[in-house]
C-alpha positions as CSV (number, residue, x, y, z in Angstrom):
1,X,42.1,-6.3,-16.5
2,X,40.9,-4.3,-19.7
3,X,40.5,-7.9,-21.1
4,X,37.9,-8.6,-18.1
5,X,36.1,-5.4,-18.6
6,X,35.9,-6.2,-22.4
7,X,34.2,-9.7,-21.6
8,X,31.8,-7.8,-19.4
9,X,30.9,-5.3,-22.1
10,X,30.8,-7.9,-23.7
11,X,28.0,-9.8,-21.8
12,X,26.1,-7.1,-21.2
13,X,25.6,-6.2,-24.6
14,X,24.2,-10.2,-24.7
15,X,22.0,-9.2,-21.8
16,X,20.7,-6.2,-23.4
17,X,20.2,-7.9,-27.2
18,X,18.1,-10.8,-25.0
19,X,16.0,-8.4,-23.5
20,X,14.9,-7.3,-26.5
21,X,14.0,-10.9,-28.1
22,X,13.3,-12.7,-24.3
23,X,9.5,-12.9,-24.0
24,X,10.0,-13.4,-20.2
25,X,13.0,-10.6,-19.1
26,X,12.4,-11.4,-15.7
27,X,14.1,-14.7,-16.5
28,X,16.7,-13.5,-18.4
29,X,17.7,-10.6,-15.8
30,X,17.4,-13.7,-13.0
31,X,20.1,-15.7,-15.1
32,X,22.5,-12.6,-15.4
33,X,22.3,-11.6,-11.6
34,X,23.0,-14.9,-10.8
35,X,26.3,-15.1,-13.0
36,X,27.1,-11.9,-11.7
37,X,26.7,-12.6,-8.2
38,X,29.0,-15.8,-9.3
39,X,31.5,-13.4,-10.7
40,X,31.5,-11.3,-7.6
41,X,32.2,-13.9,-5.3
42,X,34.9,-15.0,-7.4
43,X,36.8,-11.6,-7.7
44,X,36.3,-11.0,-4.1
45,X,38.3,-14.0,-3.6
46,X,40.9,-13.1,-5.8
47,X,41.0,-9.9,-4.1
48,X,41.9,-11.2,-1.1
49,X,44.6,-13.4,-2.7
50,X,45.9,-10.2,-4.8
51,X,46.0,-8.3,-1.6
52,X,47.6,-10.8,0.0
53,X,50.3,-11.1,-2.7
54,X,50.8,-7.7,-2.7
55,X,51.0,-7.1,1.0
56,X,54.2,-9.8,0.8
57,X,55.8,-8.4,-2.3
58,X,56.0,-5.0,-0.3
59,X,57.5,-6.7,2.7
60,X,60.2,-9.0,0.4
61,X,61.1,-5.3,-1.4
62,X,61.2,-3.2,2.0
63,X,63.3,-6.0,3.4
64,X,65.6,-6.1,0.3
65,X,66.4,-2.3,0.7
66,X,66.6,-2.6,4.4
67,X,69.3,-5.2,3.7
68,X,70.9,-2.6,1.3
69,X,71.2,0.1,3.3
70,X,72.5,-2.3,5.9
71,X,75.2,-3.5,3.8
72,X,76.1,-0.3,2.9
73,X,77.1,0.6,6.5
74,X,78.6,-2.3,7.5
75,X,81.4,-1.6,4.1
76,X,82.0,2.2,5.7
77,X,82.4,0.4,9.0
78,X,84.9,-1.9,7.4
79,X,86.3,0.7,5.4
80,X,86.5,2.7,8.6
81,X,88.6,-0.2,10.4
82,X,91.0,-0.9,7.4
83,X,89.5,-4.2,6.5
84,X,89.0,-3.5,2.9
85,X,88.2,-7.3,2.0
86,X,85.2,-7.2,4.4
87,X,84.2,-4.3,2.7
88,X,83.8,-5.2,-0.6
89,X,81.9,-8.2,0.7
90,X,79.8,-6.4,2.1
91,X,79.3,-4.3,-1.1
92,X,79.1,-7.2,-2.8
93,X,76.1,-8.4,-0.6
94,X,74.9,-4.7,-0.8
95,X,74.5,-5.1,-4.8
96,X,72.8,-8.3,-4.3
97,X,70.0,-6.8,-1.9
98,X,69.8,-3.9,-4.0
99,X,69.0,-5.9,-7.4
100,X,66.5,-8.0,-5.4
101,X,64.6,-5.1,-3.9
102,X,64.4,-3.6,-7.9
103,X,63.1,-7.1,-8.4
104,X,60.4,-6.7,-5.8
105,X,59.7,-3.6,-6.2
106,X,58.4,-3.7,-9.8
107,X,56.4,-6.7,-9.0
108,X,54.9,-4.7,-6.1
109,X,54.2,-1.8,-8.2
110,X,52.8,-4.5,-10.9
111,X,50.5,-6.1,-8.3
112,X,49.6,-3.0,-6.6
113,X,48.1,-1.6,-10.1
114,X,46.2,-5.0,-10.6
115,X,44.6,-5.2,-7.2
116,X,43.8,-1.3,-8.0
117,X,42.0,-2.3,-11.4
118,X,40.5,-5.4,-9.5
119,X,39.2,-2.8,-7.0
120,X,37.7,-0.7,-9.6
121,X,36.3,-4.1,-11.4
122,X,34.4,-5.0,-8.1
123,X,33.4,-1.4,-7.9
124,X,31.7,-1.9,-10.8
125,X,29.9,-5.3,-11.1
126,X,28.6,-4.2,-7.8
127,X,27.1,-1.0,-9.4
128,X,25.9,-3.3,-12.4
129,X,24.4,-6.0,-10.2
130,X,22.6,-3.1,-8.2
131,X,21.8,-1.4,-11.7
132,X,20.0,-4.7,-13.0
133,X,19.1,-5.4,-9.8
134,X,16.5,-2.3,-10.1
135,X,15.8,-2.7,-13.7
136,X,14.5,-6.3,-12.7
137,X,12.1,-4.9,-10.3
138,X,11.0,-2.6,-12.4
139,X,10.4,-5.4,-14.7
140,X,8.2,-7.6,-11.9
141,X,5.9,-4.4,-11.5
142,X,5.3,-3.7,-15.1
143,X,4.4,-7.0,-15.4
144,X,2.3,-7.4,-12.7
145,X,0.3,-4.1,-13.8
146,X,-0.1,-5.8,-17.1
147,X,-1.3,-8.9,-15.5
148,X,-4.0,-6.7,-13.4
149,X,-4.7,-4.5,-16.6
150,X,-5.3,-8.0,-18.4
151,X,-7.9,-8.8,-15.5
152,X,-9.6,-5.5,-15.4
153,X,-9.9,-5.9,-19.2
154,X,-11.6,-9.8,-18.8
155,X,-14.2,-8.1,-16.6
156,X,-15.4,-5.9,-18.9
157,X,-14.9,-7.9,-22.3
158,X,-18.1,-8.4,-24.4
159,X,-20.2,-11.6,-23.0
160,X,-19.5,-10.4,-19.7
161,X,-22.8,-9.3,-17.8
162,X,-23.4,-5.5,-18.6
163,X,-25.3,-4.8,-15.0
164,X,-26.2,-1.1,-17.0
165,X,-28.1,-3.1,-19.8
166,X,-29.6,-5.3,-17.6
167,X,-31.6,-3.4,-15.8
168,X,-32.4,-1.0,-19.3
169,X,-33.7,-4.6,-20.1
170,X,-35.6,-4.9,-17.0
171,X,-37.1,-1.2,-16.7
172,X,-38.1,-1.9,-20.9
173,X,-40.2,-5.2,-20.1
174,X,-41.5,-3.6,-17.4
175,X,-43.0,-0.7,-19.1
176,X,-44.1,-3.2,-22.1
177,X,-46.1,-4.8,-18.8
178,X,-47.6,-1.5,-17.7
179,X,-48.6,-1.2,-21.1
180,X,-50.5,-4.1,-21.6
181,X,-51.9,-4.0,-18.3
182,X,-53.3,-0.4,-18.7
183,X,-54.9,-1.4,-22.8
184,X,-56.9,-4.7,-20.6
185,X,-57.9,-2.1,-18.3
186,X,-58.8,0.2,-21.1
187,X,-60.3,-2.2,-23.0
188,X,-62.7,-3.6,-20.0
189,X,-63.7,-0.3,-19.6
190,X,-64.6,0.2,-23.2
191,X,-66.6,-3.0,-22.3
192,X,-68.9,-1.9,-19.6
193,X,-69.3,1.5,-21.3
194,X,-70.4,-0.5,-24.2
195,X,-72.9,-2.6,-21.7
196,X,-74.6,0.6,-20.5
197,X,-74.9,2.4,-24.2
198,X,-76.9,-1.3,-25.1
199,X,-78.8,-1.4,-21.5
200,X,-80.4,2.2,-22.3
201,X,-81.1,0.9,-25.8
202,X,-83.0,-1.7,-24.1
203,X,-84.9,0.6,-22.2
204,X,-86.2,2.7,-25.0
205,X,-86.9,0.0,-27.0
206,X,-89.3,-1.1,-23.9
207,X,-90.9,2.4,-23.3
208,X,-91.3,2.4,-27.1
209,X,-93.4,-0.7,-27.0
210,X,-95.2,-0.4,-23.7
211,X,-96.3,3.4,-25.0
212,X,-98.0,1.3,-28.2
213,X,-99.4,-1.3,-26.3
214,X,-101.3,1.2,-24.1
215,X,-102.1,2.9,-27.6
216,X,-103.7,-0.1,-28.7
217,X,-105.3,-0.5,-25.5
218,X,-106.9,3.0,-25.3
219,X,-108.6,2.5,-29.4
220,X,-109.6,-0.8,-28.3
221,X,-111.6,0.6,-25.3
């Protein structure tokens, strides 16, 4: 088992040293969780197979010693009835059930420790797949509020329409409008004023004459 857990430190030091050069993570976290999720399955199985193991080495031991103690009674029975010869066979039989059930035992006690560190393996890719798991989301929503910070910048880049300058624009060719308008109005206004000032020179250029006629006219009479 500690070669298993130093393949997965292993991989996830790959993982991690990807992450750092992958310009999509996303990807790269999609392709671990998948081999995870492989891995898992596949341990599970062999869980179930190691249990299973396990479960029958205990029985094969159990029965072994059952056997032992068994023989062991039926020699004090024998013993018990004078029949030494059927009591060393059953002594004999007794060692032989007693070395098996040494035999099954330590392969029980073997197994039993393996299925405990494949217990504690699962334990753990199932904490690693939930950890990555999370980091990937994490990943899929700073992304997306890059993506939307990417849009919000486009809409505002220069070239854009700048509705604020727009109308500055519109207000500034408006008042050069109001301007010209008021300098015709101004200026038409100079023009009739001008028009009166010459009609009243008119006028007293007429008195002036009309008063000389009728000078004339009185040294003529």
């Amino acid at each position: 088992m500690s070669v298993i857990k130093r393949v997965r430190d292993m991989t996830v030091a790959s993982l991690n040293d990807r992450l750092d050069k992958a310009e999509d993570p996303v990807r790269v976290i999609d392709q671990f969780l998948w081999s995870t999720h492989q891995e898992i399955t596949q341990s599970e199985g062999l869980h179930r197979q190691y249990a299973t193991h396990t479960e029958h080495l205990q029985r094969q031991w159990k029965e072994a010693e059952q056997w032992t103690v068994k023989r062991e009674q039926q020699a004090l029975i024998a013993l018990k009835a004078g029949e030494e010869d059927v009591a060393k066979l059953a002594l004999q039989d007794k060692v032989i059930h007693e070395e098996r059930s040494e035999r099954y035992r330590l392969l029980y006690e073997q197994s039993k420790s393996e299925l405990a560190d494949l217990d504690q393996l699962l334990q753990e890719l199932r904490t690693e797949y939930r950890t990555v798991y999370d980091r990937r989301q994490f990943y899929v929503a700073r992304m997306e509020s890059l993506r939307l910070q990417q849009r919000l910048n486009s809409r505002y880049a220069p070239g854009n329409v700048d509705t604020s300058n727009m109308f500055r624009k519109i207000d500034d060719r408006l008042t050069d409008i109001e301007l010209e308008t008021r300098s015709l109005r101004d200026l038409r206004k100079m023009g009739q004023e001008s028009l009166l000032q010459a009609g009243e020179v008119v006028k007293n250029t007429i008195e002036r004459e009309l008063e000389q006629l009728k000078q004339k006219l009185k040294q003529g009479g």
